[in-house]
C-alpha positions in Angstrom: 0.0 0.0 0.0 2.8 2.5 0.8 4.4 2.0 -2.8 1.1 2.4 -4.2 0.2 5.5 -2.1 3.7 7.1 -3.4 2.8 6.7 -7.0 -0.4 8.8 -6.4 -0.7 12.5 -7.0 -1.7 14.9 -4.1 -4.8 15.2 -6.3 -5.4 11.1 -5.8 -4.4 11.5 -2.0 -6.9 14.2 -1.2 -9.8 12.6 -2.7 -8.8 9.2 -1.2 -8.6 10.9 2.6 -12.3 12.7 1.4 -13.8 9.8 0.6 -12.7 7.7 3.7 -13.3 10.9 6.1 -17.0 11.0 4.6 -17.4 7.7 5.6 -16.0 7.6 8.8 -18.8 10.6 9.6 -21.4 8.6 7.7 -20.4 5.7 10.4 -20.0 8.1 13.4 -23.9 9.4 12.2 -25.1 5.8 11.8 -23.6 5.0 15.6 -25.3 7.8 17.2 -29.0 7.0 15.4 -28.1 3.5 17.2 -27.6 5.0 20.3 -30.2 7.2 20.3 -32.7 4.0 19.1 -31.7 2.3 22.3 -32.2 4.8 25.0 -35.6 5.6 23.7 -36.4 1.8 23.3 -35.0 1.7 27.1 -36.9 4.7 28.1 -40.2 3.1 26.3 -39.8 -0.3 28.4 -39.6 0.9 31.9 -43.2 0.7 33.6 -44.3 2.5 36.3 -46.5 1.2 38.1 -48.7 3.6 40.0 -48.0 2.0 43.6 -44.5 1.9 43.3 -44.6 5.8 42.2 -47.1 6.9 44.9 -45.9 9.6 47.1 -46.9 10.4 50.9 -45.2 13.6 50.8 -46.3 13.7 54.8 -43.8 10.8 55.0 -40.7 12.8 52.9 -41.7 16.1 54.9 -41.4 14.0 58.5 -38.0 12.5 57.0 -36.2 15.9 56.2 -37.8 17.3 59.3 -35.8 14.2 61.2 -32.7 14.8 59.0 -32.8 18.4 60.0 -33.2 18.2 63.5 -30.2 15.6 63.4 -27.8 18.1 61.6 -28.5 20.9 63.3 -27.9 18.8 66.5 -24.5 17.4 65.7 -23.1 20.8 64.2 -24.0 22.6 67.7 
């Protein structure tokens, strides 16, 4: 290959580095679609099931009441 790529004019060179550095961004493009296609198909298969996701936001208020009260009583 490196006899062959001596013998070639800068003309022959440039187009040869053109073509390959289009398709290495026509492969970099086709990698991210991929990548894209799979975190939306991951995003589309979680489930959420209303009793999981249910809230008692009296619960989370009592919880960063207790955390509270704990900080400010080890920082006095």
């Amino acid at each position: 290959m490196n006899s062959e790529l001596s013998r070639m004019s800068k003309g022959e060179l440039k187009s040869i580095l053109d073509e390959a550095e289009e398709q290495i961004a026509e492969i970099r493009a086709e990698l991210e679609r991929r990548q894209e296609a799979e975190q939306h198909e991951a995003v589309d298969g979680l489930e959420f099931s209303v009793k999981r996701t249910a809230v008692d936001w009296t619960q989370v208020k009592t919880f960063f009441q207790q955390v509270l009260a704990e900080l400010r009583s080890t920082t006095r």
